[in-house]
N, C-alpha and C positions, 0 to 999 in steps of 0.2 A: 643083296641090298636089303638093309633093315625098312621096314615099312616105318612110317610118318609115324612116332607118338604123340600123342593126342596129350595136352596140360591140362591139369585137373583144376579144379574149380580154388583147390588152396594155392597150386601152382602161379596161377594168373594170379590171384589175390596178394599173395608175397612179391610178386614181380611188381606190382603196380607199387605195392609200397615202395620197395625198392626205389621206382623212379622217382617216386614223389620225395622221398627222401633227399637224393641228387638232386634235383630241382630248388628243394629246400635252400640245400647247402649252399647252392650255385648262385640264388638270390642273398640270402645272407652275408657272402662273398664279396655281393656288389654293392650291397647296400655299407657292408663296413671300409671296402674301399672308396664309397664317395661320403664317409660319412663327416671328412672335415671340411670336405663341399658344403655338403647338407649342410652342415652346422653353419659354416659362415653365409651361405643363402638364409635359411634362417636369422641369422641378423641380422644384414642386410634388410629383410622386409619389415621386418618388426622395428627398426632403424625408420624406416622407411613410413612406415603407418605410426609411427611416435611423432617422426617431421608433416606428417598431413594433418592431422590431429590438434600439432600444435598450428599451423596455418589458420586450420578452421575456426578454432578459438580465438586468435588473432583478429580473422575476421568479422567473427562473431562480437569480437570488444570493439573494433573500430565502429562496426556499424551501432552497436546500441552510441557511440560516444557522439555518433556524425548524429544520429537522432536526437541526443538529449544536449547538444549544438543546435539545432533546428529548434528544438524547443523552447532554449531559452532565447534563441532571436524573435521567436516569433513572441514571446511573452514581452521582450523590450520591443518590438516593433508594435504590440499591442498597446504596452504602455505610453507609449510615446503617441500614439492616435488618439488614446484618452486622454494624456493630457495637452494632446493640443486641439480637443474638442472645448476642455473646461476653458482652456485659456479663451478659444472663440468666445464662447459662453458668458466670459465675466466679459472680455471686451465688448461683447454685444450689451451686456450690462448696463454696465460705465456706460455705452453712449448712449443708452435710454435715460441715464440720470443726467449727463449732462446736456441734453437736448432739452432733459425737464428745466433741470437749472435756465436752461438758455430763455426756453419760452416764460418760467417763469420774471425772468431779470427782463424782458419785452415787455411781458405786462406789464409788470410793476414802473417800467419806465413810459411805456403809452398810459399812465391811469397817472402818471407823474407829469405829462404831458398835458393833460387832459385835464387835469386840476390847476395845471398854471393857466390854462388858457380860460379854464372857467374862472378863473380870480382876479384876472388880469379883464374878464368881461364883465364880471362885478363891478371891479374899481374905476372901472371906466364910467359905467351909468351912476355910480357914487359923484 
């Protein structure tokens, strides 16, 4: 019997290429046989993060639109408080003039009153 020979330090070093070589290939292998997988997974998500994307935008316009909806109600809701503040306002108005009117058209009719009766007590001691 031959005794055990011993691998030199280049011996190991070739062998290991070797494997890694085979390994290489063996991956390479798989990688080109799933590669029309790959490919159509690849579109798929890229498909996929196109349609989130547009969602998000979607979202993104509904919500500024429901905002600038709220905005303009709250601007016609606004408007609509002020002018039925002025409206209050002018009718509070109006009934401060014509309350004046009123008491004014009083006196003048008690000072109308007031002079028949003093003329009418004239013409009596006449």
């Amino acid at each position: 019997m031959k005794g055990f020979k011993e691998l030199s330090l280049g011996d190991r070093r070739e062998m290991a290429a070797k494997a890694r070589q085979v390994e290489r290939e063996k991956a390479l292998a798989k990688v080109a046989a799933n590669a029309p997988k790959l490919a159509e997974q690849q579109e798929v998500r890229r498909i996929a993060s196109e349609a989130r994307e547009l969602r998000q935008a979607q979202r993104k316009i509904e919500k500024q639109e429901a905002a600038a909806r709220l905005a303009i109600a709250r601007q016609a809701e606004e408007a609509a408080r002020a002018a039925a503040m002025q409206a209050e306002l002018e009718a509070r108005e109006i009934a401060k003039l014509e309350e004046a009117v009123r008491d004014e058209a009083l006196k003048a009719r008690q000072k109308a009153e007031r002079d028949a009766r003093y003329a009418a007590r004239k013409a009596r001691r006449k």
